[in-house]
TIRO-2110 file (N, C-alpha, C; in Angstrom, 1 decimal):
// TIRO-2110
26.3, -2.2, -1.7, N, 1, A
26.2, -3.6, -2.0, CA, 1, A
25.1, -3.8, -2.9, C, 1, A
25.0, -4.6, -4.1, N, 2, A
24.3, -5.0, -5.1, CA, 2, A
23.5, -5.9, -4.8, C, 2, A
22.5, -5.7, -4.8, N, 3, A
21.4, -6.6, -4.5, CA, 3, A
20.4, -7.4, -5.4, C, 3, A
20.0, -8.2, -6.2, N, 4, A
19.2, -8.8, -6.9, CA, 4, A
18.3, -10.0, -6.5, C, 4, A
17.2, -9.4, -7.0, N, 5, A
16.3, -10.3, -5.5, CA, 5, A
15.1, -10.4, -6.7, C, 5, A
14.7, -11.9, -6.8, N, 6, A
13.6, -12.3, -7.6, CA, 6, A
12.5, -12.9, -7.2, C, 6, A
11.3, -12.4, -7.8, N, 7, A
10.3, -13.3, -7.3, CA, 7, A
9.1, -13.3, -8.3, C, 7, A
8.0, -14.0, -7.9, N, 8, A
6.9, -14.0, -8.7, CA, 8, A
7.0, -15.8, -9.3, C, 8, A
8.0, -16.1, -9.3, N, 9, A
7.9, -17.6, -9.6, CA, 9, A
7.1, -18.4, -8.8, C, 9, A
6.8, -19.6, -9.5, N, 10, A
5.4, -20.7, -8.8, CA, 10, A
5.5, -21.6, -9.6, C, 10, A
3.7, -22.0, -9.4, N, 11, A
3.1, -23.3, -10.1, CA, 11, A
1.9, -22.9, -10.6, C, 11, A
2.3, -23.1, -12.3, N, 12, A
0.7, -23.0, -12.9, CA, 12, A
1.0, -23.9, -13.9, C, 12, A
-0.1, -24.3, -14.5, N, 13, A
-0.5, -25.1, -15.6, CA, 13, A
0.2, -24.4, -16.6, C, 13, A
-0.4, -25.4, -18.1, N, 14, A
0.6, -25.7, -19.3, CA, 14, A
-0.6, -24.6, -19.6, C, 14, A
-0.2, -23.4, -20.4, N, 15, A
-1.2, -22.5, -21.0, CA, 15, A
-1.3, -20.9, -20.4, C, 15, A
-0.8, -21.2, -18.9, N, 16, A
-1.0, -20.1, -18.2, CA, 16, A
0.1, -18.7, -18.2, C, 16, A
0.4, -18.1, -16.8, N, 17, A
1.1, -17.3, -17.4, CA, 17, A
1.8, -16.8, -16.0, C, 17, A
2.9, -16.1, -16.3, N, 18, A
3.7, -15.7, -14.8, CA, 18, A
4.2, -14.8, -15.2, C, 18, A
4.5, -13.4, -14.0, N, 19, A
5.3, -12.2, -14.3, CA, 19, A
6.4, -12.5, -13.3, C, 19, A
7.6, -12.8, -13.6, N, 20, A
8.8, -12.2, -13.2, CA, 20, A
9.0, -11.1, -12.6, C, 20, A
9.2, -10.9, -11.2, N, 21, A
10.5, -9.2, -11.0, CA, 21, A
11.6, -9.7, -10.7, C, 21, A
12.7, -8.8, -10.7, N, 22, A
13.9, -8.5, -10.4, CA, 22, A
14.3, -7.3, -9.6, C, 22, A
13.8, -7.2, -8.4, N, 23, A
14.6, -6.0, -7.8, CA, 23, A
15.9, -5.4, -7.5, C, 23, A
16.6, -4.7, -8.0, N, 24, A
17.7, -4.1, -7.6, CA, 24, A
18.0, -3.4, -6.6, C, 24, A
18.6, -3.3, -6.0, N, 25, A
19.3, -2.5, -5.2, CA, 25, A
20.7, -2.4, -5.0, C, 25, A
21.1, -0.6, -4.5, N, 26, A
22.9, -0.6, -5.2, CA, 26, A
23.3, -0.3, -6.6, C, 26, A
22.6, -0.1, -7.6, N, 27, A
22.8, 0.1, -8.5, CA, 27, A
21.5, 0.7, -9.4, C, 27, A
21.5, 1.1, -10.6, N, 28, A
20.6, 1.6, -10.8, CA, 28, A
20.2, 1.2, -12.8, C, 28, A
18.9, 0.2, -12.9, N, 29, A
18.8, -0.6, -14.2, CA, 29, A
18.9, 0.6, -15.0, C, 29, A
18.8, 1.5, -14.8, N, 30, A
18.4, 2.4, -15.8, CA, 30, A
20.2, 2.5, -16.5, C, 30, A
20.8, 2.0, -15.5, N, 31, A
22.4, 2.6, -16.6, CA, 31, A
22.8, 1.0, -15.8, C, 31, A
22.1, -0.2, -16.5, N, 32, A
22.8, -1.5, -16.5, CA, 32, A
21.8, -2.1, -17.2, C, 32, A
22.8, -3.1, -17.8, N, 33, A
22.1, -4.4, -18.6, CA, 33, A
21.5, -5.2, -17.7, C, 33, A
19.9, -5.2, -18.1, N, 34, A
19.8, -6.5, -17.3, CA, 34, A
18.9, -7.8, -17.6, C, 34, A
19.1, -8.7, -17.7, N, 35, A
19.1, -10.2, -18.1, CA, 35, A
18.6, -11.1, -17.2, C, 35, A
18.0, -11.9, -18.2, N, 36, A
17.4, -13.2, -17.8, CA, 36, A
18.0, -14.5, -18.0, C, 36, A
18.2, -15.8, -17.1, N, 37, A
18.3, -16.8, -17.2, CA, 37, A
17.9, -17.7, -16.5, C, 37, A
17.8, -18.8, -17.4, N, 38, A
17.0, -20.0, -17.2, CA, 38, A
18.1, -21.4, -16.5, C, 38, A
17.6, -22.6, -15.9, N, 39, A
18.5, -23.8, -15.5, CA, 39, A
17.8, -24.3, -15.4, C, 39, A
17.4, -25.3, -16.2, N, 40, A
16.2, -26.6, -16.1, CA, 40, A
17.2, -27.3, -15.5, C, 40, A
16.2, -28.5, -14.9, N, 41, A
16.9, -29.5, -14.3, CA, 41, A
17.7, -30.6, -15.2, C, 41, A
19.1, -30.9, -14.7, N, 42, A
19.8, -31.1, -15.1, CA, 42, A
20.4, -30.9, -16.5, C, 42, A
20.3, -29.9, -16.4, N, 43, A
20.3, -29.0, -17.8, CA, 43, A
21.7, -27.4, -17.9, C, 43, A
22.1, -27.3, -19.1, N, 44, A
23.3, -26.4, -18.7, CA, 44, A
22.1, -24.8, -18.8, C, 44, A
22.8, -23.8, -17.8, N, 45, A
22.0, -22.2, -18.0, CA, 45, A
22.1, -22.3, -19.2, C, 45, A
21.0, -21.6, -19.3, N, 46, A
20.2, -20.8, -20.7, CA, 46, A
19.9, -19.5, -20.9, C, 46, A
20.3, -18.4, -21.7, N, 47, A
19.7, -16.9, -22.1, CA, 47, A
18.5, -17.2, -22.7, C, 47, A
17.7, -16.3, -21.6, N, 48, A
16.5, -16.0, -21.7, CA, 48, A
16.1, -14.6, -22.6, C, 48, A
16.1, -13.6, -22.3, N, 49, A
16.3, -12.1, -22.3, CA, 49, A
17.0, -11.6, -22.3, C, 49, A
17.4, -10.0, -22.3, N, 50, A
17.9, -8.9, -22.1, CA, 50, A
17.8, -7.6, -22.6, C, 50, A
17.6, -6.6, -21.4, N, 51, A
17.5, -5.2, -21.7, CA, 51, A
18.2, -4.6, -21.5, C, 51, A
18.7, -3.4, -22.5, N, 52, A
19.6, -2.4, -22.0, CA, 52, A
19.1, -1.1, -21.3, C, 52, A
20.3, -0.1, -21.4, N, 53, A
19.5, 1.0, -20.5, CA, 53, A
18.5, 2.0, -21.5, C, 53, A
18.6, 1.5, -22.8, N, 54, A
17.6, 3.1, -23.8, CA, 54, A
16.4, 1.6, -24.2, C, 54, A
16.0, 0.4, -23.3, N, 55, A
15.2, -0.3, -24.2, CA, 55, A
15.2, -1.1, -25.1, C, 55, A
16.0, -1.0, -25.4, N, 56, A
16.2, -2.3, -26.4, CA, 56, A
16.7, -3.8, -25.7, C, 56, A
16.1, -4.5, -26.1, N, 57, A
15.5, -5.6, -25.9, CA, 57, A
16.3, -7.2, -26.9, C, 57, A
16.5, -8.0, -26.1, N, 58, A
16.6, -9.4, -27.4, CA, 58, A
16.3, -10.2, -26.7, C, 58, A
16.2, -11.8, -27.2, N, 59, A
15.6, -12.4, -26.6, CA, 59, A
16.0, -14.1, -27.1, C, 59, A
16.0, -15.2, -26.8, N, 60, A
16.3, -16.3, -27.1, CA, 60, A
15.1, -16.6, -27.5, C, 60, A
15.2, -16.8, -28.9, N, 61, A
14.0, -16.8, -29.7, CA, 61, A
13.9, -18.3, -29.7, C, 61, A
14.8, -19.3, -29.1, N, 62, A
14.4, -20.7, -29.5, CA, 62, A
13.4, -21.1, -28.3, C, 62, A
13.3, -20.4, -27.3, N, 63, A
13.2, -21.0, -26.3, CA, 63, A
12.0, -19.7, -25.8, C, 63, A
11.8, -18.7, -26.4, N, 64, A
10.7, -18.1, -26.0, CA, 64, A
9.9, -17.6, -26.9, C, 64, A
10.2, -17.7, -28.2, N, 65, A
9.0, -18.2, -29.5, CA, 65, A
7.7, -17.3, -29.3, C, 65, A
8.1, -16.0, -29.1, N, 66, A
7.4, -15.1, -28.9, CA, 66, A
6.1, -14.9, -27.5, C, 66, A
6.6, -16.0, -26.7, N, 67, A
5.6, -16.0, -25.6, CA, 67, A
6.0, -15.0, -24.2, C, 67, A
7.2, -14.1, -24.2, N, 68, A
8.2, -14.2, -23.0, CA, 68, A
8.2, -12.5, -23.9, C, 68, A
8.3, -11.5, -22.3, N, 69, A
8.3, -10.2, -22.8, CA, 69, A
9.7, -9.4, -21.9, C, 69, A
10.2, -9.0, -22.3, N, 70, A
10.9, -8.4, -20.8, CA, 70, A
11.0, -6.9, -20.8, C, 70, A
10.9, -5.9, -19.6, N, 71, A
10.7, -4.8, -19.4, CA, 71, A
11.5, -4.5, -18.2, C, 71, A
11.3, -2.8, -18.4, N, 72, A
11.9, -2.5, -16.6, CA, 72, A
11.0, -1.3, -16.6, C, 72, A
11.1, -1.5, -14.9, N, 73, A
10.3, 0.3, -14.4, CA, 73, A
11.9, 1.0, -13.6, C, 73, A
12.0, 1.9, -14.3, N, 74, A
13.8, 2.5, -13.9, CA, 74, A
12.9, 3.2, -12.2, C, 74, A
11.4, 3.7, -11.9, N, 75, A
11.2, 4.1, -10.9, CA, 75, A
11.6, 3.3, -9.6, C, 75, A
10.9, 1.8, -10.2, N, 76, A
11.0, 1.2, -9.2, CA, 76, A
12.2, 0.6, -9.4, C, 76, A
12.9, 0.8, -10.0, N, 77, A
14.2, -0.2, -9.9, CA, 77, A
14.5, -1.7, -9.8, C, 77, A
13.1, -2.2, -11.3, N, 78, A
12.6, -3.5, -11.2, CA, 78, A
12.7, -3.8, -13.0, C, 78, A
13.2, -5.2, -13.0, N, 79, A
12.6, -5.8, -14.5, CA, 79, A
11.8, -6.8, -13.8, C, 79, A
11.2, -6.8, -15.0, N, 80, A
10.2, -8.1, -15.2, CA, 80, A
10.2, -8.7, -16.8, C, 80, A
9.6, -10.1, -16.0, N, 81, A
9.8, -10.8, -17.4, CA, 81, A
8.6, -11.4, -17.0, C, 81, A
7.9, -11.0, -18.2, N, 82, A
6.2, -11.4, -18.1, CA, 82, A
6.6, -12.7, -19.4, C, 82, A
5.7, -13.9, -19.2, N, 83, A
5.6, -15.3, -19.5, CA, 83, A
4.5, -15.7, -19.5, C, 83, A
4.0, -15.9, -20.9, N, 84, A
3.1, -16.3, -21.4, CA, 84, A
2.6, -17.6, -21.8, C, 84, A
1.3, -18.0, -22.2, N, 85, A
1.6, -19.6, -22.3, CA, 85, A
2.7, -20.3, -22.0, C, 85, A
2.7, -20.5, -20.8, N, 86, A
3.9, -21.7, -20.4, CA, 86, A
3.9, -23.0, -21.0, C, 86, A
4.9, -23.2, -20.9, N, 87, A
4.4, -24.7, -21.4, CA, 87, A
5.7, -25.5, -20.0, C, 87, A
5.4, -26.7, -20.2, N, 88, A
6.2, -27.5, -19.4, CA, 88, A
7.8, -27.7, -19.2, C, 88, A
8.3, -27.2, -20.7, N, 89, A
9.8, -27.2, -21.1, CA, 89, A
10.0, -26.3, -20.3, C, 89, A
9.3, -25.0, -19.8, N, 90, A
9.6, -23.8, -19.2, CA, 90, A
10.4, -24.1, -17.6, C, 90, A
9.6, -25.0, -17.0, N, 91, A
10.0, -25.3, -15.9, CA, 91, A
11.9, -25.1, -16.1, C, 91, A
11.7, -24.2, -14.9, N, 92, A
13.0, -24.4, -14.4, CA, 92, A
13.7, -22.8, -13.4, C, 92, A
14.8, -22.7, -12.9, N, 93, A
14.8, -21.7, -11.9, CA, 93, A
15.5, -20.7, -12.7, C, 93, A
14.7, -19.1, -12.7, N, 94, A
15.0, -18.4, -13.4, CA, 94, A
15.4, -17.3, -12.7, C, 94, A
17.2, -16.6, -13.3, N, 95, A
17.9, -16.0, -12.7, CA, 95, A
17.7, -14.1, -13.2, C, 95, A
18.0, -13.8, -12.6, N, 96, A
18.2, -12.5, -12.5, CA, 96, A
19.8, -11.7, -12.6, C, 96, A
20.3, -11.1, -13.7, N, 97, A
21.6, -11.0, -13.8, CA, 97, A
21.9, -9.2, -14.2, C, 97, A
22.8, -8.7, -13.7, N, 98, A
22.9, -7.2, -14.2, CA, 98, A
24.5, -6.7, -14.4, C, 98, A
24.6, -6.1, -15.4, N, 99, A
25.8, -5.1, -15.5, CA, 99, A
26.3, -4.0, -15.7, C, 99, A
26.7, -3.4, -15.2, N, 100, A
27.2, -1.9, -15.2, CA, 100, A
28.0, -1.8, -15.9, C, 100, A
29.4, -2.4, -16.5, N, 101, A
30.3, -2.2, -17.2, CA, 101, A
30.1, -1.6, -18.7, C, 101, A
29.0, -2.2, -19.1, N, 102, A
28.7, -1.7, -20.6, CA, 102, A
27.2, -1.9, -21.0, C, 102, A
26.2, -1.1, -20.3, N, 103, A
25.2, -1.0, -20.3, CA, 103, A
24.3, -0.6, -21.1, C, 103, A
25.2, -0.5, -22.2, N, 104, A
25.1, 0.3, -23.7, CA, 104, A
24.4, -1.1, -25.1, C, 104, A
25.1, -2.2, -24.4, N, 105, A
25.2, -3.1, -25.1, CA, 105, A
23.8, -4.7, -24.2, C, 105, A
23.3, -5.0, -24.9, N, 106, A
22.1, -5.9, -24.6, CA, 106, A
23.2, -7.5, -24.1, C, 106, A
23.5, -8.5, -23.1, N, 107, A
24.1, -9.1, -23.1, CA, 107, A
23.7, -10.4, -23.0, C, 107, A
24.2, -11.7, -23.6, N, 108, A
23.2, -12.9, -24.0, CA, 108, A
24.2, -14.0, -23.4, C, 108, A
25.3, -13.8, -22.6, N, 109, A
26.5, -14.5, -22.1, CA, 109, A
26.7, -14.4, -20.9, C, 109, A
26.7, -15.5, -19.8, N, 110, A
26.7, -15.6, -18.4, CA, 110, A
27.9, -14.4, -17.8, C, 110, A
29.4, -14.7, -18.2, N, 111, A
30.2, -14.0, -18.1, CA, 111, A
30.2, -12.8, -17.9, C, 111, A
29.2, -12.1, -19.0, N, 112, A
28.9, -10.6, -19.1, CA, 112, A
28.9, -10.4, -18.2, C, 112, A
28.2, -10.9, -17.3, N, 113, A
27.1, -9.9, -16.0, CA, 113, A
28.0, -10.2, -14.9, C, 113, A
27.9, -8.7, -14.2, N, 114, A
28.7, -9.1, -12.6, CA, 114, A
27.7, -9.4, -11.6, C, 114, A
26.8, -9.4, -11.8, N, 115, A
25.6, -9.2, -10.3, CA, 115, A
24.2, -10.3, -10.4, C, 115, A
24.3, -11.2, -9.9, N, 116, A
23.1, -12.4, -10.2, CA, 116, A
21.9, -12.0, -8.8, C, 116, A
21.3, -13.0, -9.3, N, 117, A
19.8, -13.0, -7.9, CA, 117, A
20.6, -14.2, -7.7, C, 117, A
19.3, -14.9, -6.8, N, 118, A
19.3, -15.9, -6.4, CA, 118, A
18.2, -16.9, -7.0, C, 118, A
17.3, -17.0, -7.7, N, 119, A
16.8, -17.7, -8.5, CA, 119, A
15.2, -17.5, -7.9, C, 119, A
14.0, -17.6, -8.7, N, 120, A
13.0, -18.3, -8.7, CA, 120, A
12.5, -19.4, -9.4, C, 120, A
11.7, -20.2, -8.7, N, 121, A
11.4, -21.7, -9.3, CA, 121, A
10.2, -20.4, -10.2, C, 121, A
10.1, -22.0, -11.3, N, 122, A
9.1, -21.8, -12.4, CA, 122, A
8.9, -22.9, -12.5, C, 122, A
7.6, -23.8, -12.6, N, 123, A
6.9, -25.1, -12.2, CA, 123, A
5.8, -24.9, -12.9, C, 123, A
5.8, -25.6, -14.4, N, 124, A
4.7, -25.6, -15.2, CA, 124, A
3.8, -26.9, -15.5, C, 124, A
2.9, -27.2, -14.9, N, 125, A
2.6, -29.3, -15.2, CA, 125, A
1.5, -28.8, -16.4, C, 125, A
1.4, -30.0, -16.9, N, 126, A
0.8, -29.9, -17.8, CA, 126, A
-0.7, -30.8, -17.9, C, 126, A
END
């Protein structure tokens, strides 16, 4: 059974900064895509990130404007998405998403992914 389990979300000020994880279990990041998304409030999901399994990396450059890093440790069977100056637009609950099917390929589309978390809040006041 696939597991995706997020945490490290909170409350900090406009300037500050938060690391994301994504724990997996059941599968293994090192041979799956795995991805970031965002859902502001009342707002449609958003691509955040994504890594593939040799590192390569993209990123929604409108919306993370070079502040937002994403990584994985294949030991621990964790991404993170380290988040930099937050600002207040950030606010919102950010998902955790993975694929096995084609792990080859960096993925920027909800569909892609078969395996989600369940969200952490991200709460930035300003």
């Amino acid at each position: 059974q696939v597991q995706l389990v997020e945490s490290g979300g909170g409350l900090v000020q406009a300037g500050g900064s938060l690391r994301l994880a994504c724990a997996a279990s059941g599968l293994s990041i090192g041979r799956s895509v795995m991805g970031w998304f965002l859902q502001a409030p009342r707002k449609e999901s958003e691509f955040v990130a994504a890594i593939n399994w040799s590192g390569r990396s993209i990123y929604n450059e409108d919306s993370v404007q070079g502040r937002l890093t994403i990584s994985r440790d294949n030991v621990q069977n964790t991404v993170y998405l380290q988040m930099n100056n937050l600002k207040p637009e950030d606010t919102a609950v950010y998902f955790c998403a993975a694929d096995r099917r084609d792990f080859g390929q960096t993925h920027s589309r909800e569909h892609e992914y078969e395996y989600w978390g369940q969200g952490t809040q991200v709460t930035v006041s300003s």
